[in-house]
C-alpha positions in Angstrom: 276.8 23.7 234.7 273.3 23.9 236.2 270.8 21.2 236.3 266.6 21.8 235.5 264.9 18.8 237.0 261.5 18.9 235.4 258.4 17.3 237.5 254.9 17.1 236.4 252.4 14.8 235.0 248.9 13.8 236.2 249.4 10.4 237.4 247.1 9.0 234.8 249.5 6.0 233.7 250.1 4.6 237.0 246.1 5.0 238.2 245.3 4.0 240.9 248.1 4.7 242.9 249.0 7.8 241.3 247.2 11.3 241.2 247.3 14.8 240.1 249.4 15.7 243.3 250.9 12.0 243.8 252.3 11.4 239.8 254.7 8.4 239.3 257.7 9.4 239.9 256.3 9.9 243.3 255.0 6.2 243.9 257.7 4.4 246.8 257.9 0.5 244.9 261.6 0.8 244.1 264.2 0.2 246.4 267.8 1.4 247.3 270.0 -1.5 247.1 272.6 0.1 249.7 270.4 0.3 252.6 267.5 -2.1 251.2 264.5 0.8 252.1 261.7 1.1 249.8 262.2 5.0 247.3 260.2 6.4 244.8 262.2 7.4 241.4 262.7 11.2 242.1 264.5 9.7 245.5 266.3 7.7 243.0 267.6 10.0 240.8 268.2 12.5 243.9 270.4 10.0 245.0 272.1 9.4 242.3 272.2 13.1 241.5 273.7 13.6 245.1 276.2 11.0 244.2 278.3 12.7 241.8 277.9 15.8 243.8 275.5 17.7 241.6 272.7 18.7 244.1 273.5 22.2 244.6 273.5 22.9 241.1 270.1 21.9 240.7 266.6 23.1 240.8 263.4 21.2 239.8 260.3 22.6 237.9 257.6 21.6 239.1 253.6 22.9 239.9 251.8 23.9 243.0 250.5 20.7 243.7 253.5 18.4 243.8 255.5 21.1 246.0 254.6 19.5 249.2 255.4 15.7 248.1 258.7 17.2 246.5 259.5 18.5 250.1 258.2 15.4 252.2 260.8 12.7 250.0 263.7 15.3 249.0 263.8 17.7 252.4 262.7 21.5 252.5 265.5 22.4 251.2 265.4 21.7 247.5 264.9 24.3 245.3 262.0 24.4 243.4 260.5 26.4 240.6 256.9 26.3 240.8 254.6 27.6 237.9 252.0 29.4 238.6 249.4 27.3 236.3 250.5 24.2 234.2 251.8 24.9 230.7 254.0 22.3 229.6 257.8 21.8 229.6 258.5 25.0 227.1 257.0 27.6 229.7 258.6 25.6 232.6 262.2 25.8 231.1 261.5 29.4 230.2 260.7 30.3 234.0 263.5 28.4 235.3 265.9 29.9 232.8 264.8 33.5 233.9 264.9 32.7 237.8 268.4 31.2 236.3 269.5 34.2 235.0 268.1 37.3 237.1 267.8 35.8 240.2 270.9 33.7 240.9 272.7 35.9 238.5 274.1 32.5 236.4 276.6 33.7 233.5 275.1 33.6 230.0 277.7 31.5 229.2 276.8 28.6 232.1 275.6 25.4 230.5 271.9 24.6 231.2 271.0 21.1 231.5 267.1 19.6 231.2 266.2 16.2 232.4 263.0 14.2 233.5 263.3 14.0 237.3 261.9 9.9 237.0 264.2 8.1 234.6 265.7 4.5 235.6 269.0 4.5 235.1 272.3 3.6 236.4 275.1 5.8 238.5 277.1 6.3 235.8 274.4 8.1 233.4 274.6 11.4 235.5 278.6 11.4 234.2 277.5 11.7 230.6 275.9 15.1 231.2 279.4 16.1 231.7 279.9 15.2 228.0 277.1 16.9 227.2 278.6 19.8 228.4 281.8 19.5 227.0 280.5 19.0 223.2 278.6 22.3 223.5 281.9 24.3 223.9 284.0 22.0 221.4 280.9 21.8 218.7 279.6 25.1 219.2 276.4 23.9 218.2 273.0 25.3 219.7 271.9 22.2 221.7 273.5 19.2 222.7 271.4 16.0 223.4 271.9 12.8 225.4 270.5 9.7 223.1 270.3 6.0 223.8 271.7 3.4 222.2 268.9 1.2 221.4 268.3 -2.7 222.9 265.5 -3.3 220.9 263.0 -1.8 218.1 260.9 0.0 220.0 257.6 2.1 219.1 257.4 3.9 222.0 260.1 6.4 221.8 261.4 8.8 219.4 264.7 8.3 217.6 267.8 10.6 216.6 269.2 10.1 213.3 272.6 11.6 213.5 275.6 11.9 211.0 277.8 8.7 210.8 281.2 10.4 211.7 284.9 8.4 211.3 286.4 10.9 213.6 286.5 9.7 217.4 284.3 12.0 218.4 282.4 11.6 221.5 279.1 13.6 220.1 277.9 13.3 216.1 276.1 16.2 214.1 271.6 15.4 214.8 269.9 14.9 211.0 266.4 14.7 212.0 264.2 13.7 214.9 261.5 10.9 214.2 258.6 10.4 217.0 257.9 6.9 217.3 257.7 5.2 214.4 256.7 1.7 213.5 258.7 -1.4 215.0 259.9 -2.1 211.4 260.5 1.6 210.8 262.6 1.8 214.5 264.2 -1.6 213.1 265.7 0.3 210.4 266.6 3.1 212.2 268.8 1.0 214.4 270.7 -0.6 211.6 271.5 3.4 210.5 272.6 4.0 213.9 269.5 6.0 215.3 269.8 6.7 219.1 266.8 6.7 221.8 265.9 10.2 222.5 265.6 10.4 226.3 264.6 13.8 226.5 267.9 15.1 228.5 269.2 18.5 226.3 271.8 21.1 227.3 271.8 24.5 225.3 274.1 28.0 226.8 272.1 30.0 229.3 272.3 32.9 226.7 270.6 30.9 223.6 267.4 30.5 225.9 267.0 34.2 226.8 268.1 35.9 223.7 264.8 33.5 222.4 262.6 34.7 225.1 263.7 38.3 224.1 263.1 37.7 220.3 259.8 36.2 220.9 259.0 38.9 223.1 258.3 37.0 226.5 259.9 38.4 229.9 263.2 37.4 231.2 263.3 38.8 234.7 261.8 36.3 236.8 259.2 38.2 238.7 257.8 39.7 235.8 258.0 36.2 234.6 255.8 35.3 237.2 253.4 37.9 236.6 253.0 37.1 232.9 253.5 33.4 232.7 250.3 33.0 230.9 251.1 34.6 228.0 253.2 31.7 227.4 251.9 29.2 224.9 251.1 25.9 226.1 253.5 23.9 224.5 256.4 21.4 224.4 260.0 22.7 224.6 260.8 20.0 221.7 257.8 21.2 219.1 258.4 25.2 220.3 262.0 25.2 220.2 264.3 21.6 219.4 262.8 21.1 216.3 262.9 24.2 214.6 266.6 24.5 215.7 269.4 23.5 213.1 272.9 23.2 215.2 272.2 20.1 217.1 274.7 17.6 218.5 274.2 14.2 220.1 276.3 12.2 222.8 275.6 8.6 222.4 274.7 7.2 226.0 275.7 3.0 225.8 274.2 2.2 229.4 270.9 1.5 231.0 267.8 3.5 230.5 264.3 2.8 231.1 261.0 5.0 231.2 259.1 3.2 234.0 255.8 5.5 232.8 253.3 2.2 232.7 252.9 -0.1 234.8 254.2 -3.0 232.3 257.8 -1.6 232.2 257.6 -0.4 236.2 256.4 -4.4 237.4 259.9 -5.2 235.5 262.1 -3.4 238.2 260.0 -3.7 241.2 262.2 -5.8 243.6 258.8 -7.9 245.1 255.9 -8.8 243.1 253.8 -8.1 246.3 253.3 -5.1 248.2 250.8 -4.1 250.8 247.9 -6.9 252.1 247.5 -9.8 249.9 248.6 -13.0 248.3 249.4 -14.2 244.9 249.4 -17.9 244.3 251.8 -20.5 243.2 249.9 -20.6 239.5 250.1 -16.7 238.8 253.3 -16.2 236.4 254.7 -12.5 236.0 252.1 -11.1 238.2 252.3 -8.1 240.6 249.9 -6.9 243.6 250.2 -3.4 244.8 247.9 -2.9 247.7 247.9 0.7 250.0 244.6 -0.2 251.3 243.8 -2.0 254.6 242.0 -4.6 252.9 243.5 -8.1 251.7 243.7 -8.8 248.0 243.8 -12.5 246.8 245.2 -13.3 243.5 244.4 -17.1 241.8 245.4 -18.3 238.4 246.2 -15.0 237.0 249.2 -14.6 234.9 251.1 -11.5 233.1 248.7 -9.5 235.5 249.0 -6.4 237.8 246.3 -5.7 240.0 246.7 -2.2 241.8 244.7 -0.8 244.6 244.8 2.5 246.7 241.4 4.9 248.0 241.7 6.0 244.6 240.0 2.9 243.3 240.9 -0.8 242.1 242.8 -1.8 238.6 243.1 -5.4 237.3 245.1 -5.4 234.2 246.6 -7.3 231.9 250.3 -5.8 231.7 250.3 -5.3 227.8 246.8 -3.4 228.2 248.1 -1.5 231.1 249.2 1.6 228.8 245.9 2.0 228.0 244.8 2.8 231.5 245.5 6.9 230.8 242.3 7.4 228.2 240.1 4.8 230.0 240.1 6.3 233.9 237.7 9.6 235.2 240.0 12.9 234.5 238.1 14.8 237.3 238.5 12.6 240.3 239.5 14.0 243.5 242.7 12.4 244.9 242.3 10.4 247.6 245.4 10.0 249.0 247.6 12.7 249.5 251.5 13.5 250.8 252.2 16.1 252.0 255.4 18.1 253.6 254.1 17.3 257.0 252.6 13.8 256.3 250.3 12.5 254.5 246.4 12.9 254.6 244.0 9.8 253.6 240.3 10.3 252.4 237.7 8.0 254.6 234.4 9.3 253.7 232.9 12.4 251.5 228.7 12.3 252.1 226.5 15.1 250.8 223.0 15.1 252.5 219.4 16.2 251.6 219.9 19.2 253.8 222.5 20.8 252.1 225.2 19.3 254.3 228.3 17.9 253.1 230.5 15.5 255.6 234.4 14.7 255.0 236.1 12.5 257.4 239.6 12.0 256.7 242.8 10.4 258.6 245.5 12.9 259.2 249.2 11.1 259.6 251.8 14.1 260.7 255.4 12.8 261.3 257.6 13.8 264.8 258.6 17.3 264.7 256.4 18.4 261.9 253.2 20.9 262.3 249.9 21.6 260.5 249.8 25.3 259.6 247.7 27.9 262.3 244.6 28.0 260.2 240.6 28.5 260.2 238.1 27.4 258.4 235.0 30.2 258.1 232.5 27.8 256.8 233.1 24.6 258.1 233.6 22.7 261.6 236.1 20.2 262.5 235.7 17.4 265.2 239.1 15.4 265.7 240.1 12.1 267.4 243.6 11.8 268.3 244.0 8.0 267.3 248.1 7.8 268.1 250.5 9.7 269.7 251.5 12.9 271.3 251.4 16.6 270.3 251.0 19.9 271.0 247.5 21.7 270.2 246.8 25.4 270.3 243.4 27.4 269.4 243.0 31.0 269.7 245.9 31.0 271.6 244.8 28.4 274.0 247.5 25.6 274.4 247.3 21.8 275.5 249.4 18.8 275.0 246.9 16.2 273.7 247.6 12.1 273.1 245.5 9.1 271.7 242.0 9.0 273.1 241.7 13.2 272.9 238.3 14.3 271.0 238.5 17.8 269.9 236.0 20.1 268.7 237.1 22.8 266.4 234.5 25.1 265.5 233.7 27.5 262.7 236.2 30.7 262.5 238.5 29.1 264.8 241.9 29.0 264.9 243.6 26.2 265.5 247.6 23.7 264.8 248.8 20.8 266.2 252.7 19.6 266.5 253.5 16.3 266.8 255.4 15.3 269.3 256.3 11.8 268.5 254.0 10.5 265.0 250.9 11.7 265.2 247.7 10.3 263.8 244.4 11.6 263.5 240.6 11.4 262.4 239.0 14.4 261.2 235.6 14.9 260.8 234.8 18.6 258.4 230.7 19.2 258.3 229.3 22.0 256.6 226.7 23.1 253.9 227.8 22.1 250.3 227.3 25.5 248.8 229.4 27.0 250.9 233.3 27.4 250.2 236.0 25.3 252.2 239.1 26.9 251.6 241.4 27.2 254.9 242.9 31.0 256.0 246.1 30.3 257.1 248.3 32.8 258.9 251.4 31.2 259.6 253.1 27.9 258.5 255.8 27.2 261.1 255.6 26.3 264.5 258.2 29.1 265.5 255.6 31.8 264.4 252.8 29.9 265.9 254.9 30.3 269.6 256.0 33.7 268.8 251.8 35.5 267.4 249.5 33.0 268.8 250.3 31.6 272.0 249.0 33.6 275.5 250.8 33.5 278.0 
């Protein structure tokens, strides 16, 4: 049994705090009960996924810009499976099935399992996938789905209508899918014993290639790679689950919540406050989420969340928060980054009369880490070591450097930094506008910057 973990989203629901490189499974406002420190949901369900020993059977799909954040909260060495441009989940299965297949050499036979990597549920969910497993060999049907036994009837998911079965059968024949019908609709769905659909699926290794190979699409991995646009931008549920017949389902009786707004993720935050701020004695069901350095008070608001990062500012009511994803600029920069290393923070972006264009930025690079041994051609860097020790090289010139430090980097210079205990920095980048800023990077770890680029 092998496990696809499948991260992407823009962030939109969860604006401000989230991005297009920080999305919400990203966002640290839950908290691990054990040891009572702050995690984001994909630590969650890593956790959890750890717990039951399945980690080493799993890879997560993902895209180039949440690689970095994947590695900073999971470690470097989860394995990831990173498109080469967003298509939607029925390329990213595809790619991940052929890395599957002609890569790790996984029999055709091996059950594949697909999951979200942010959904809020208990320990004992990641135990059903074993079931999930099981009813593929004993139904021999084509997929098998996990669905949720309602609590409520609910317009925002989709529902599986499945055979009503006397035998005691842990998985009933699927009907018909219905995407999220009316409350009265989903009402009478419940009383025919319609389940949740979750969007965790398990199908043989061999069904998924032998479609690639009917449909004509690669199934070595590399070539994959190569031709991954050719792939139709598309949902692996409208390309593939519902024109499929064979379909079982496992009823899942336990807890299950999507946490994608930030009505249903204020409901399993353990503190109503979070960052600089305070919320008085008269606000009822109301939640402050402050990653700014500036205070945010709160008076006489009720069902509210207000939310605030560099990205911008959002005061909500919590039933309108949903509406947030068609109401926010689609083009905006982030402005708050993690990355493997750190985390990088937006202070300032000016453009001037001239031509010029100014970018100051504060730099946060954990103990042991390194920034990669880089150049920029067009643009000049002035920084100001503001705390802690590291180690600075540029064109092969080493020196250890510490708070107070002011370093000038210019143009077509090479230059890293390791940080020797957390490391914090202000960079100033100045150049013209029209010109690009893209880094050239030659190497990425600190061993090759001591073995190519250090004189001795």
């Amino acid at each position: 049994m092998k496990l696809i973990l499948l991260s992407g989203g823009s962030g939109k629901r969860l604006w401000p705090l989230s991005n297009d490189s920080r999305s919400k499974q990203f966002l640290k406002v839950l908290r691990d009960e054990e040891t009572n420190v702050s995690e984001s949901m994909v630590q969650r369900v890593w956790r959890q996924i750890q717990s039951v020993g399945l980690q080493t059977s799993t890879i997560i799909a993902t895209c180039k810009a949440q690689v970095e954040i994947l590695k900073n909260q999971l470690g470097s060495d989860v394995s990831l499976i990173v498109e080469p441009e967003r298509r939607d989940t029925f390329p990213a299965i595809a790619l991940a099935a052929t890395y599957l297949y002609s890569m790790k050499g996984v029999n055709l036979d091996e059950t594949i399992i697909v999951l979200p990597v942010d959904p809020y549920v208990e320990d004992r969910f990641f135990y059903f996938l074993d079931y999930l497993n099981q009813s593929l060999h004993h139904s021999e049907a084509d997929l098998a789905l996990l669905g949720v036994q309602p609590t409520y009837p609910s317009a925002k998911y989709g529902y599986i209508l499945a055979e009503q079965d006397d035998k005691p059968l842990y998985y009933r024949r699927v009907i018909r899918f219905q995407e999220k019908p009316s409350e009265e609709l989903a009402a009478h769905f419940i009383e025919k014993q319609a389940l949740w659909n979750c969007g965790v699926f398990a199908f043989k290794l061999d069904y998924l290639i032998n479609l690639l190979l009917k449909k004509g699409y690669p199934i070595q991995y590399e070539q994959m790679l190569t031709q991954y646009r050719i792939l139709p931008k598309i949902s692996f549920d409208y390309e593939v689950v519902e024109k499929m017949r064979n379909i079982v389902v496992v009823p899942y009786d336990g807890y299950w919540k999507d946490l994608g707004t930030w009505n249903t993720l204020t409901e399993e935050m353990p503190n109503r406050l979070i960052g600089k701020g305070r919320i008085a004695d008269d606000c009822h069901n109301t939640h402050l989420i402050n990653e700014t350095d500036i205070p945010v008070a709160i008076l006489g608001l009720s069902n509210v969340v207000v939310a605030a990062s560099p990205d911008g500012i959002l005061v909500t009511d919590k039933s309108a928060s949903p509406r947030i994803k068609d109401f926010i600029d689609d083009n905006q920069t982030p402005m708050f980054e993690e990355r493997e290393w750190g985390w990088v923070r937006v202070l300032d972006h000016q453009r001037y009369d001239d031509g010029r264009i100014v970018l100051t930025k504060r730099i946060g690079l954990q103990e042991g880490k390194n920034l990669g041994y880089r150049m920029y051609p067009n643009r000049e860097e002035v920084w100001t070591i503001v705390r802690g020790e590291g180690e600075f090289v540029q064109n092969g010139n080493y020196m250890r450097v510490k708070a107070g430090n002011v370093l000038h980097i210019p143009t077509k210079t090479l230059h890293s930094v390791k940080a020797l205990s957390d490391l914090e920095i202000i960079v100033v980048q100045s150049g013209i506008a029209a010109e690009p800023d893209h880094a050239v990077e030659l190497y990425d770890t600190w061993a090759d910057v001591e073995k190519h680029c250090l004189k001795i």
